[in-house]
C-alpha positions in Angstrom: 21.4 -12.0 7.5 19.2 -9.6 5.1 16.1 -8.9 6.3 13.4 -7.2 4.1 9.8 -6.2 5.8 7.2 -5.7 3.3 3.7 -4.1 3.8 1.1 -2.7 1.2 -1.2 0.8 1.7 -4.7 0.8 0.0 -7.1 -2.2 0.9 -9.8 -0.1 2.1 -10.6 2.4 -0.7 -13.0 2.3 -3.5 -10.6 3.7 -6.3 -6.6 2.6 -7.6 -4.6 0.4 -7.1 -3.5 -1.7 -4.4 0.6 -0.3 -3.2 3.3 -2.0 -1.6 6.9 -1.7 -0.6 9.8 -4.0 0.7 12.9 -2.7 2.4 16.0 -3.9 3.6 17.5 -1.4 6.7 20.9 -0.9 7.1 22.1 -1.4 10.9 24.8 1.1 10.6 22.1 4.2 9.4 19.8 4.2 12.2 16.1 5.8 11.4 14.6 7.7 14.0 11.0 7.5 14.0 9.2 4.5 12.2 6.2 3.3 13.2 3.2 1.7 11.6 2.4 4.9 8.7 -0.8 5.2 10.3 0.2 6.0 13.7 2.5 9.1 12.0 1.3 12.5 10.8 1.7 12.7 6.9 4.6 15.5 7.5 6.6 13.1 9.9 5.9 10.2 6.8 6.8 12.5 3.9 10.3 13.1 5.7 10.5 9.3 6.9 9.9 8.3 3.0 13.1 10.8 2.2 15.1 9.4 4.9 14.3 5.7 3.9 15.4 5.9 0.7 18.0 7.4 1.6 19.4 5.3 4.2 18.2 1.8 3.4 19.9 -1.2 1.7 17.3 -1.6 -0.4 13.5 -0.8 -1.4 11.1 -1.5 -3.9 7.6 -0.1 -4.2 5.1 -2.0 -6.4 1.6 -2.3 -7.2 -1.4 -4.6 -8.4 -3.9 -2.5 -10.5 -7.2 -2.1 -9.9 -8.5 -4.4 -12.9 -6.0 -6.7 -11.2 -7.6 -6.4 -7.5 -11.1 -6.9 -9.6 -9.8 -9.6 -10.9 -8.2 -11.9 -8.3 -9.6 -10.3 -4.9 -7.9 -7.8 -2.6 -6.3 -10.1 -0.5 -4.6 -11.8 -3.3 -3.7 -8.5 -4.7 -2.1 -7.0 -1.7 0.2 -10.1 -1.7 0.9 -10.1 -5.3 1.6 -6.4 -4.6 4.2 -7.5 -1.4 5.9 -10.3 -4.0 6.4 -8.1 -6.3 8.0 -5.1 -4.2 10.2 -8.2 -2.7 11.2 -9.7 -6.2 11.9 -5.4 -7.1 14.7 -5.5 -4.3 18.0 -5.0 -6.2 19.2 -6.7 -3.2 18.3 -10.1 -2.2 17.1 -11.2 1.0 17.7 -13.8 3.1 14.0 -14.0 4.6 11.2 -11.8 4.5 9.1 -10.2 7.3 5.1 -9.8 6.2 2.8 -6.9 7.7 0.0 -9.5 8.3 -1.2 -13.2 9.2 -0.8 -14.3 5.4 2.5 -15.6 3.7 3.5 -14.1 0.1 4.0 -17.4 -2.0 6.4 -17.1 -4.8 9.5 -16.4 -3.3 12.7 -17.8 -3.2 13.6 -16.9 0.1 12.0 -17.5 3.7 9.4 -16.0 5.1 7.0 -15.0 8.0 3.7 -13.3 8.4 3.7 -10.8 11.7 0.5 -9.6 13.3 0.9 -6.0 13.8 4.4 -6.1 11.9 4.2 -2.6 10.9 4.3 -1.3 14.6 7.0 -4.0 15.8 9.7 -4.8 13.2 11.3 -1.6 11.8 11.9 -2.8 8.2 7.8 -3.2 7.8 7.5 0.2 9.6 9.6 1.1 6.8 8.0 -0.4 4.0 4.6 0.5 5.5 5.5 4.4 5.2 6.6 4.0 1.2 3.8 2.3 0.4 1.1 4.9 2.1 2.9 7.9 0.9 3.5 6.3 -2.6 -0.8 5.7 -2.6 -1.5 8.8 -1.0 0.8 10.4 -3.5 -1.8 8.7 -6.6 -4.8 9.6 -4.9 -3.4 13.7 -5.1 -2.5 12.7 -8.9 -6.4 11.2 -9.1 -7.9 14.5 -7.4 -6.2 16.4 -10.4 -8.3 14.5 -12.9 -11.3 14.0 -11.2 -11.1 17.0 -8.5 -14.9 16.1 -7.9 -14.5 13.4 -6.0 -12.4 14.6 -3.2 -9.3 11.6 -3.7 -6.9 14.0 -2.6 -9.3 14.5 1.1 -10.4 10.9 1.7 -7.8 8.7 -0.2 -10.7 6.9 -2.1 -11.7 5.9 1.2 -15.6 5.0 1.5 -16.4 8.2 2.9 -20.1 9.9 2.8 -18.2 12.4 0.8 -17.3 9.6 -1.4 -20.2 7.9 -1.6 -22.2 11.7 -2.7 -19.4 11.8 -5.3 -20.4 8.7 -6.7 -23.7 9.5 -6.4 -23.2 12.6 -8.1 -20.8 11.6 -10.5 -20.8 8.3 -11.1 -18.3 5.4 -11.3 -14.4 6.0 -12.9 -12.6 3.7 -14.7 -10.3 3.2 -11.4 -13.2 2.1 -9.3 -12.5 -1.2 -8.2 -15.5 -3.2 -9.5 -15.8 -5.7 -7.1 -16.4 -3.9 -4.1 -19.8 -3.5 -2.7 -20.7 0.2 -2.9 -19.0 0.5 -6.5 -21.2 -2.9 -7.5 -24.5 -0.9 -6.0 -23.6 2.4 -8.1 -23.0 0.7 -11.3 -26.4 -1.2 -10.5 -25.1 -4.4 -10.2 -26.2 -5.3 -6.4 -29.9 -4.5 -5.2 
């Protein structure tokens, strides 16, 4: 049976989109090493992302855009994020393992949410580490174009660095709109 474990990286920030992968391991190219991406050092994930590719059955990375996490709420984002990643596979699976206590809806094959998936089932461990070095990764990229607000330091995080940033700056086009703090900047909240 072909198992895929999907996870997404970038719930928390302020700025881009929302990332996930899905991967399929292959029994007979064991991976030393995976764990939940934030329990690992971002050398140890950079070389884990490598080796995953590398090794793996399958994977898929996807996204949902900001404008789409404004749009239909993080949570529903993430998963549209996870479905996609899944549906990416150029491999099908025969059931899906989910980093989390919701289901992604849409798909053809089984599926089941896991509490702390990342840190238990390798193939989310997997999937987990392509998704937070593919975000990381666009938060550099964003740091190039707007070195002023730090991306490539805090990952778009809500930081005090951030939040001074904003402050001094003001809001990007890849500020997610809905949240909070970018609501309170653009004057929207009181």
């Amino acid at each position: 049976m072909l198992i895929a474990g999907t996870d997404e990286a970038g719930r928390g920030p302020l700025v881009g989109a929302v990332v996930a992968a899905a991967v399929i391991l292959d029994p007979n190219r064991p991976i030393e090493g995976l764990n939940d991406s934030k329990k690992l050092t971002e050398k140890k994930r950079e070389k884990l992302f490598i080796e995953i590719q590398e090794k793996a059955i399958a994977w898929a990375i996807a996204e949902a855009t900001h404008e789409e996490i404004d749009d239909i709420n993080i949570l529903q984002a993430s998963l549209l994020a996870m479905r996609r990643a899944v549906e990416a596979l150029n491999i099908c699976p025969d059931h899906v393992r989910v980093d989390g206590n919701k289901l992604v809806h849409g798909l053809e094959m089984s599926c089941e949410a896991v509490i702390g998936g990342d840190a238990i089932h390798q193939e989310i461990s997997a999937a987990s580490i392509l998704a937070k070095v593919t975000r990381d990764r666009q938060m550099v990229a964003l740091d190039q174009k707007y070195p002023q607000y730090g991306f490539a330091k805090h990952k778009g995080y809500p930081t005090k660095a951030h939040f001074e940033a904003i402050a001094l700056h003001g809001v990007i086009n890849e500020h997610r709109r809905s949240y909070g703090p970018v609501k309170k900047a653009l004057g929207l909240l009181d």
